[in-house]
VMD Tcl script that draws the C-alpha trace (Angstrom):
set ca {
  {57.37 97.28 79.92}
  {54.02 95.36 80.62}
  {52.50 98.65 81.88}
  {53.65 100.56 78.72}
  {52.41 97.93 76.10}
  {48.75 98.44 77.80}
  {49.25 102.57 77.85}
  {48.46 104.88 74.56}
  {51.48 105.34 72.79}
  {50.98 109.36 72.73}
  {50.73 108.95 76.65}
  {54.15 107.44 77.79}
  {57.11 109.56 78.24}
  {60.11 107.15 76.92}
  {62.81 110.23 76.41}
  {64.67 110.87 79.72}
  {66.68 114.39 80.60}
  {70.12 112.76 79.06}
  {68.39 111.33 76.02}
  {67.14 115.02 74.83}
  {70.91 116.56 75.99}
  {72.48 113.93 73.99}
  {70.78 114.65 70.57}
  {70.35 117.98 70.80}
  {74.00 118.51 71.90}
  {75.46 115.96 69.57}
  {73.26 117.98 66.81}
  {74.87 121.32 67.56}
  {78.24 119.71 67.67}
  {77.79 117.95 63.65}
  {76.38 121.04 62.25}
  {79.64 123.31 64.38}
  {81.74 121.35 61.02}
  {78.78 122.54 58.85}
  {78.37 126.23 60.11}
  {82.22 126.66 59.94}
  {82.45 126.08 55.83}
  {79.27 127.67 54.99}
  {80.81 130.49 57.31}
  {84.09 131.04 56.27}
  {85.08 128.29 53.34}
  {84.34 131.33 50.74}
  {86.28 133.84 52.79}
  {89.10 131.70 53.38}
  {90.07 130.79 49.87}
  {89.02 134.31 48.72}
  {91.92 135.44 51.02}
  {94.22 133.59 49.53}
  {93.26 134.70 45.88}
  {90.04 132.34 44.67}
  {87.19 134.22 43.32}
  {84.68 133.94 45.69}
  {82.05 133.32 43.01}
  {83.83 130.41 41.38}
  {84.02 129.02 44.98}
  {80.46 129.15 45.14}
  {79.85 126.95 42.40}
  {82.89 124.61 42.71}
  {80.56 124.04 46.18}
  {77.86 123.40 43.97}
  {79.03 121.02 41.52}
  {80.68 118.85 44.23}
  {77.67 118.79 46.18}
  {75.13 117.66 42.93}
  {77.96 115.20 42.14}
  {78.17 113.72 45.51}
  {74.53 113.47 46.23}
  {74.83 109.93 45.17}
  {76.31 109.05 48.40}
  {73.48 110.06 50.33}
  {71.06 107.07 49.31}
  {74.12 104.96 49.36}
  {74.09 105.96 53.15}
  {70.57 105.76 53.36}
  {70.76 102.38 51.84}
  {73.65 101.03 53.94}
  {71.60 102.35 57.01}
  {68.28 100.26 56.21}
  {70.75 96.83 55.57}
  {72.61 97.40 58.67}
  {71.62 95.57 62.24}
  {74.14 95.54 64.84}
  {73.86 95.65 68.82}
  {74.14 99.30 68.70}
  {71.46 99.94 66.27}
  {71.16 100.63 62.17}
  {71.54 104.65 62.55}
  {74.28 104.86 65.50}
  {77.32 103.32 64.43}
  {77.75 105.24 61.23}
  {77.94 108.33 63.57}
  {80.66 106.44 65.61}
  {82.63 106.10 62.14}
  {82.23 109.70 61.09}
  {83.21 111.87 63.84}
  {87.20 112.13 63.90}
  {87.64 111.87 60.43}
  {85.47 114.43 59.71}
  {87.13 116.49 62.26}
  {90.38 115.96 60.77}
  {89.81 116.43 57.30}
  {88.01 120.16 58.53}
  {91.56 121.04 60.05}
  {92.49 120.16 56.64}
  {90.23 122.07 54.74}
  {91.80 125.53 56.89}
  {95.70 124.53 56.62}
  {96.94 127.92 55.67}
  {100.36 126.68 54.79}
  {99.08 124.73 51.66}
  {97.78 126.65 49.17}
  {99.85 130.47 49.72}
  {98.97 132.77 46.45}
  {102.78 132.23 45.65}
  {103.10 128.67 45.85}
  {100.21 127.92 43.29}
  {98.45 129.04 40.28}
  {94.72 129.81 40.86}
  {93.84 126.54 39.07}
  {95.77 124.84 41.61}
  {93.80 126.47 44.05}
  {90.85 125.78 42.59}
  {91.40 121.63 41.96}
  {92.71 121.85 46.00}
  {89.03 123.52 46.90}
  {87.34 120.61 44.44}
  {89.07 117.74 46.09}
  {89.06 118.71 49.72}
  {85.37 119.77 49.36}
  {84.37 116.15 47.61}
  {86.00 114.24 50.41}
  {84.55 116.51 52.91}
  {80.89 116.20 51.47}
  {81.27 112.46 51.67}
  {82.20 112.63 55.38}
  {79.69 114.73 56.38}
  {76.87 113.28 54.13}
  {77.93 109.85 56.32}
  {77.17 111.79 59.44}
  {74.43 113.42 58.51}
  {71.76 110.73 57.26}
  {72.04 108.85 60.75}
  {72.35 112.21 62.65}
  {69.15 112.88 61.52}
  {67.11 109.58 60.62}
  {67.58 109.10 64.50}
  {64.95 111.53 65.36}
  {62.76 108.91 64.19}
  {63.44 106.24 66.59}
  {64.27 108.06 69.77}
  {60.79 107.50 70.54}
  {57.57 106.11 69.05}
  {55.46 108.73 70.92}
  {54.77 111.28 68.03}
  {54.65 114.53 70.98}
  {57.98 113.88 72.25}
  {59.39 113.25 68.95}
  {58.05 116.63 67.57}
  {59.32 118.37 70.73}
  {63.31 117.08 70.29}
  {63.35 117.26 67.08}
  {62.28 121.33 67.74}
  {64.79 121.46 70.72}
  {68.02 119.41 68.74}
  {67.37 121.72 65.86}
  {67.29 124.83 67.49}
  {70.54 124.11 68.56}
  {71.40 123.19 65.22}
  {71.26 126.19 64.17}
  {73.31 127.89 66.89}
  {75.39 125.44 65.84}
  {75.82 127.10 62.23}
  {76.49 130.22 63.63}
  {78.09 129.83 66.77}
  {81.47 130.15 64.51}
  {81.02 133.65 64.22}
  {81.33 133.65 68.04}
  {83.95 131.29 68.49}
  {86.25 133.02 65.66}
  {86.88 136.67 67.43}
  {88.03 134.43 70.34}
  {90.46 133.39 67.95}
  {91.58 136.47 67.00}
  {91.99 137.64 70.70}
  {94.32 134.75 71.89}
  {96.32 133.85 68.14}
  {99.18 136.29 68.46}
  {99.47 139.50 66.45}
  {95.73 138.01 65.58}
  {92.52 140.52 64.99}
  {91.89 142.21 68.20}
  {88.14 139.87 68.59}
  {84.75 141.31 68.43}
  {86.02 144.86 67.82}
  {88.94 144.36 64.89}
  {88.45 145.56 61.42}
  {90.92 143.75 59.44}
  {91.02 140.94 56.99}
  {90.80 137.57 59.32}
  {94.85 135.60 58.73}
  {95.33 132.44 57.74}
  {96.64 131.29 61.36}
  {93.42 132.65 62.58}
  {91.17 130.52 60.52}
  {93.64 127.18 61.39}
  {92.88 127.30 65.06}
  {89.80 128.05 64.64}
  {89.35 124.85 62.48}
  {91.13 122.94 65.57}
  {88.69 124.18 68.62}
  {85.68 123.64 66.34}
  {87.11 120.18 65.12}
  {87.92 118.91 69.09}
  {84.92 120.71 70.37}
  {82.08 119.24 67.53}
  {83.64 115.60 67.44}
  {83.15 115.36 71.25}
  {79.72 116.83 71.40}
  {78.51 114.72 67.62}
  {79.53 111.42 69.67}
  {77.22 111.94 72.61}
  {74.61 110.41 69.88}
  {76.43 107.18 69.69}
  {77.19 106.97 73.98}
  {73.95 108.01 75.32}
  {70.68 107.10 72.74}
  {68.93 104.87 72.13}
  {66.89 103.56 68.99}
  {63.61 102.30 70.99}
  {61.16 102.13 67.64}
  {61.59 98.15 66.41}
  {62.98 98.04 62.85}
  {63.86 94.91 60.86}
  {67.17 94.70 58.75}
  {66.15 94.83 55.18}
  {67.80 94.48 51.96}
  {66.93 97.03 49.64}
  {68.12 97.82 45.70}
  {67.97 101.43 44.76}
  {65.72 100.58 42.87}
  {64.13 98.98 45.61}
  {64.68 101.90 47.57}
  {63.45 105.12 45.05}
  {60.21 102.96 44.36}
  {59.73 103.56 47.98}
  {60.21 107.08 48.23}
  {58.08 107.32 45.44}
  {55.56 105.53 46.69}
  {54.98 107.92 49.64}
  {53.18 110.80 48.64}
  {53.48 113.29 51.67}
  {57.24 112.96 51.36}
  {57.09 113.67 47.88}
  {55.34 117.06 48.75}
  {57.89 117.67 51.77}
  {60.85 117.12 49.01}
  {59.23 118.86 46.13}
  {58.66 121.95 48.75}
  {62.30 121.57 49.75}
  {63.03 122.20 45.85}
  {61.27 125.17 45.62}
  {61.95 126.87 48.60}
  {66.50 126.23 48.07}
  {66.72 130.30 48.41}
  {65.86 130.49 52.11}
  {69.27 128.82 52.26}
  {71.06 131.66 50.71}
  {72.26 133.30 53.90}
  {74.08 130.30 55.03}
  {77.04 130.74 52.81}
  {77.18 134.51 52.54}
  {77.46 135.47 56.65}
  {80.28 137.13 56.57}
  {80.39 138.49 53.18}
  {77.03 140.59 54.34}
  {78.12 141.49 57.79}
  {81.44 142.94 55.75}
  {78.86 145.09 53.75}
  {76.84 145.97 55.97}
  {79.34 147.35 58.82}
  {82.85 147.54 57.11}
  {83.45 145.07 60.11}
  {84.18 141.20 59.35}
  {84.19 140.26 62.75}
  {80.37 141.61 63.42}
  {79.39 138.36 61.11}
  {78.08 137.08 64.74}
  {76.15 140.34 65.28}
  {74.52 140.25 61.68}
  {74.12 136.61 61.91}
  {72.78 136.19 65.46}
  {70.22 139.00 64.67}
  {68.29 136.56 62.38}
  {69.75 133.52 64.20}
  {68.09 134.79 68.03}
  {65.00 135.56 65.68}
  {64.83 131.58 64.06}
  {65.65 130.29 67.54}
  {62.56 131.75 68.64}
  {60.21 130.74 65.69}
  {61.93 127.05 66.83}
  {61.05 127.50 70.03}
  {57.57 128.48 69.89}
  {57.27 125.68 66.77}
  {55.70 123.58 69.03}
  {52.86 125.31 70.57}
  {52.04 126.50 67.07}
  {52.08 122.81 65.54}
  {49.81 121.45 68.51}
  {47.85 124.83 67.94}
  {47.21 124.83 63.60}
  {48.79 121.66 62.84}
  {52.18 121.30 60.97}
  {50.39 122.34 57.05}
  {48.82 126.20 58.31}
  {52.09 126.37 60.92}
  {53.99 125.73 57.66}
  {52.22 128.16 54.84}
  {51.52 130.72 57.36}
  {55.07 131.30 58.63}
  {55.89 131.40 54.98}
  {53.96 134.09 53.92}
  {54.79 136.04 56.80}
  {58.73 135.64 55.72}
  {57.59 137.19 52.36}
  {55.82 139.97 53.74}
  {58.80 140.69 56.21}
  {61.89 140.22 53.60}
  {59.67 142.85 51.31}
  {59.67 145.18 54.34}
  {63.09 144.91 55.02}
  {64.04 145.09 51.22}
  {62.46 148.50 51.07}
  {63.72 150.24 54.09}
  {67.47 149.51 53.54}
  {66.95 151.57 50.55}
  {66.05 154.76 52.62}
  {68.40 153.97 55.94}
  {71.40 151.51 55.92}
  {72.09 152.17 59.26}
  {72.67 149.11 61.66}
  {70.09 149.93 64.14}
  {67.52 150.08 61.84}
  {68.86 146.70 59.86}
  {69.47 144.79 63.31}
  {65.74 144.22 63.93}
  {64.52 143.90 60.41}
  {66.93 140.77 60.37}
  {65.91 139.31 63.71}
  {62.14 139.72 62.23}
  {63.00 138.01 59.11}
  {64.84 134.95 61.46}
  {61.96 133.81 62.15}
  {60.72 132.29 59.18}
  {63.44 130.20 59.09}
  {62.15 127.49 61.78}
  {60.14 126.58 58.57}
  {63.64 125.28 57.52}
  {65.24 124.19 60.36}
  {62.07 122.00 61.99}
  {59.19 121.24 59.72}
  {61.02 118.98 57.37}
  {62.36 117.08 59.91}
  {59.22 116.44 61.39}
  {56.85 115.81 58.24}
  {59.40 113.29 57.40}
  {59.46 111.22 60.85}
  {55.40 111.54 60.46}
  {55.96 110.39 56.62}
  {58.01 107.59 57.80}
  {55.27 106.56 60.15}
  {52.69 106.59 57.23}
  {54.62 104.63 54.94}
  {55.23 101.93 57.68}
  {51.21 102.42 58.11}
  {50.81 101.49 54.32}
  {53.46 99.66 53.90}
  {54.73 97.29 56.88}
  {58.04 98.58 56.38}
  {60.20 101.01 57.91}
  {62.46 103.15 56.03}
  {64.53 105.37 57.87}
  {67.55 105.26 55.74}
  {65.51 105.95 52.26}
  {63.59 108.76 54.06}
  {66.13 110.98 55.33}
  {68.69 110.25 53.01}
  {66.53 111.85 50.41}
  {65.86 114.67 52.73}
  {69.10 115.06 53.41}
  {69.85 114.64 49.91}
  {67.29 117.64 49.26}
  {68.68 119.64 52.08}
  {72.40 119.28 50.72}
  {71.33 120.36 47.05}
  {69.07 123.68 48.52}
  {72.42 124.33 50.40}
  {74.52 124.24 47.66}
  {71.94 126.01 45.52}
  {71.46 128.37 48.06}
  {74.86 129.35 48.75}
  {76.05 129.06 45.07}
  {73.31 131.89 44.41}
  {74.11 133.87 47.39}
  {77.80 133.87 46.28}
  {77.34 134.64 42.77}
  {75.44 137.59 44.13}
  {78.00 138.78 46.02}
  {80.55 138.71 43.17}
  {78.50 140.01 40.85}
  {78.37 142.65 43.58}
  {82.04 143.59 43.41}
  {82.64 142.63 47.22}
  {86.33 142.17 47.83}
  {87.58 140.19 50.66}
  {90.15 142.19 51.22}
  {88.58 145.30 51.27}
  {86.46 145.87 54.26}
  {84.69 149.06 52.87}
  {81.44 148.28 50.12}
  {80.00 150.36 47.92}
  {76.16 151.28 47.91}
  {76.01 149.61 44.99}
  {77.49 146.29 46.86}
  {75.37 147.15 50.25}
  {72.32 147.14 48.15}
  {72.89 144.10 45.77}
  {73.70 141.81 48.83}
  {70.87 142.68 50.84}
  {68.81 141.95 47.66}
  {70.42 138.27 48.10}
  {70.40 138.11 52.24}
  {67.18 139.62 52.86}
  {64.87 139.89 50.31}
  {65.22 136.63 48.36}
  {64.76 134.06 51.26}
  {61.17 135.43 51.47}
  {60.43 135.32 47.79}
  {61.36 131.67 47.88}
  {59.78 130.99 50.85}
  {56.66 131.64 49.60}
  {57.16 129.56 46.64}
  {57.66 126.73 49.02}
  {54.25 126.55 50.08}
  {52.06 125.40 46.61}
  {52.80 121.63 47.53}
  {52.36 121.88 50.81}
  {48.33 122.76 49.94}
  {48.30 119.16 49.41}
  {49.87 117.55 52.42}
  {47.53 116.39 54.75}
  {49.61 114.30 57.37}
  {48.38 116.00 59.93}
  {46.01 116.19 63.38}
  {43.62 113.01 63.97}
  {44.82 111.28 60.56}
  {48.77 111.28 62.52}
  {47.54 110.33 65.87}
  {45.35 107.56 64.02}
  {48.20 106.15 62.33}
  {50.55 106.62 65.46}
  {48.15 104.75 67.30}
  {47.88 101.70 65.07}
  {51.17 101.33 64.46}
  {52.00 100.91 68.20}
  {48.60 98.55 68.31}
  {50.63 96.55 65.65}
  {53.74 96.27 66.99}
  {52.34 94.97 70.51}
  {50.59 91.79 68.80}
  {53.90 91.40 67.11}
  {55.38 91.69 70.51}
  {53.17 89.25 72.32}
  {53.99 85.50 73.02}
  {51.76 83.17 70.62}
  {49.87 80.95 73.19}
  {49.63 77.25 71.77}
  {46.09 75.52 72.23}
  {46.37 72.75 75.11}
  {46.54 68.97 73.46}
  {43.45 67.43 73.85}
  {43.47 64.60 76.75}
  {43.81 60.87 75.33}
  {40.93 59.50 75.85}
}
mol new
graphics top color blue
foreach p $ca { graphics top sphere $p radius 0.5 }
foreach p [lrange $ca 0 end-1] q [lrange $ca 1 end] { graphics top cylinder $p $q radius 0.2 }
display resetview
């Protein structure tokens, strides 16, 4: 440790092979839960006779309602000091129920269209949601406030936190893949990849199961293998407290307020399968439709990167943008003249792309923003910090998938009819296609102003670790002076 107190911070390699499989992993395996309901919640209690729209913005309402929680996490996070660290052992707490209460949420047994009324149905999709929300908002502030403190040197945090998020979001789709595996082994089940009918009840409950085992065991990876190697200090904050010090850090103002803006890039997050059913009269193809902009965001994470180190996260960030806009436009126009997969296939994987903007950036502005704040501040506030960004993130969602769902029953999709209209074809493209882009580029005025960025982050990054090795180093006490 000697050798490293002496080296540049943005020199030393601190994250090891098993450190980046860890997060990454542990990532994928949280936002598995995630994927699955903004996947197939909709769908599943559309089967059994909810509107899909009302669904929507039941989702909604429980999400604005519980985003309370999230700075009580956030808060409970910055008080907390234990042997294990302030983020990990909230993930330790969150896994298996979590899992359980997502087997829960799929039980096909409990709400049958002959056993209740649809307002029944509709207070079971309220209540399971809420405590759901809860759960996962408990998982998710320390899931991802931890990408702050894997390490203090600002390359290697940029670089996992583009790695763990691009498998994040195969994480949120890989559902789609896992569900016609299902179907192959459930009997008298879909027949996988290639069946055409409506999706049972049985079908979604296992599913539910290997997702639950399967994402519980990956999410607490987090908890056995990292570490939290940036020094924090326990502190004691009021929300008060807490909000003045959000507020008091002006590039993660901009990061939130672009957040705001930009909640219709999150559209196609709860309206997978709904679109893949419209598209190809096929509900099991969701992982074909979805992948096709999924492969394409996997590559804008992958090469995030090279393009951060190359324009610096503000142009990476308002250029991607506007080329979503220009891309969604294109793609808006030419389903109009041919609907035909092949032609829709590679207009999606195009429009993918933009969505790294979503996935990455935020995550990193705010571990840089966190860094500032400590800069100005002297104190470190992982807890505040990403439990307003996750906060933000859960009310885009919500708004996003509310809008996207409203769409689609304003549409006149029916889950239980596999075969759309052009009229229904047209209208969800308009929501899965065309509207991320529009908002997209909305997302960009604030970031005109953000200027966290190239020598001004490596300065700070610098200090800070300056700082925290005088903190570090052993006062020497001036020798006694010799009686005479």
């Amino acid at each position: 440790m000697e050798e490293k107190l002496n080296e540049d911070t943005s020199q030393i390699k601190y994250l090891k092979f098993k450190d980046i499989f860890a997060y990454s992993f542990g990532l994928f395996g949280f936002y598995l839960f995630v994927g699955l309901l903004n996947t197939y919640q909709a769908e599943f209690f559309g089967m059994l006779g909810a509107d899909i729209a009302i669904v929507g913005v039941i989702v909604l309402v429980v999400k604005i309602v519980t985003v309370i929680f999230d700075p009580i996490v956030g808060n409970l996070i910055d008080k907390t000091d234990t042997k294990y660290g302030k983020l990990k052992p909230f993930i330790a707490i969150t896994a298996i129920p979590l899992a359980i209460l997502t087997v829960v949420m799929f039980i096909p047994g409990i709400t049958p269209k002959d056993s209740f009324s649809k307002a029944g149905l509709y207070v079971y999709v309220t209540v399971v949601t809420f405590f759901w929300t809860l759960l996962m908002t408990l998982g998710d502030v320390p899931s991802q406030g931890i990408a702050s403190v894997l390490t203090p040197n600002p390359t290697e945090k940029t670089n996992v936190i583009s790695l763990s998020n691009t498998l994040k979001s195969v994480g949120l789709v890989a559902c789609a893949g896992i569900m016609p595996f299902v179907c192959m082994i459930v009997p008298g089940g879909n027949p996988g990849f290639v069946g055409t009918g409506v999706v049972s009840g049985m079908e979604y409950f296992v599913t539910s199961i290997v997702i639950s085992v399967l994402g519980g065991g990956l999410f607490l990876l987090i908890f056995f293998i990292n570490k939290e190697r940036v020094p924090y200090k326990a502190e004691k904050m009021s929300f008060k407290t807490m909000f003045e010090t959000v507020k008091g850090n002006k590039p993660l103002l901009l990061v939130v307020v672009s957040c705001l803006l930009g909640f219709g890039r999150q559209i196609q997050a709860g309206m997978g399968i709904q679109a893949a059913t419209a598209y190809t009269g096929n509900p099991s193809l969701v992982l074909v439709v979805g992948m096709s902009c999924g492969i394409g965001a996997m590559l804008g994470m992958a090469v995030m990167p090279v393009l951060i180190k190359k324009f610096d996260e503000k142009k990476t960030y308002i250029g991607v943008s506007i080329y979503g806009f220009v891309i969604s436009t294109i793609s808006y126009v030419v389903f109009f003249f041919n609907k035909e997969l092949y032609t829709l296939l590679p207009l999606l994987f195009l429009l993918g792309f933009q969505f790294c903007i979503v996935n990455i950036m935020p995550m990193v502005m705010v571990a840089d923003c966190i860094d500032y704040y400590e800069h100005k501040t002297g104190h470190r506030t992982e807890g505040a910090s990403y439990a307003i960004l996750t906060l933000v993130i859960k009310l885009t969602l919500a708004m996003g998938t509310a809008l996207g769902l409203i769409v689609v029953g304003l549409s006149g999709y029916d889950p239980n009819v596999i075969e759309s209209s052009a009229k229904t074809q047209e209208t969800i493209h308009l929501a899965y296609a065309f509207l991320p882009g529009l908002f997209g580029l909305l997302s960009i005025f604030p970031i005109f102003k953000y200027d966290l960025v190239g020598e001004k982050k490596l300065t700070i990054a610098r200090e800070l670790e300056e700082r925290r090795k005088s903190a570090a180093a052993p006062e020497v006490s001036e020798p006694e002076p010799e009686a005479v």
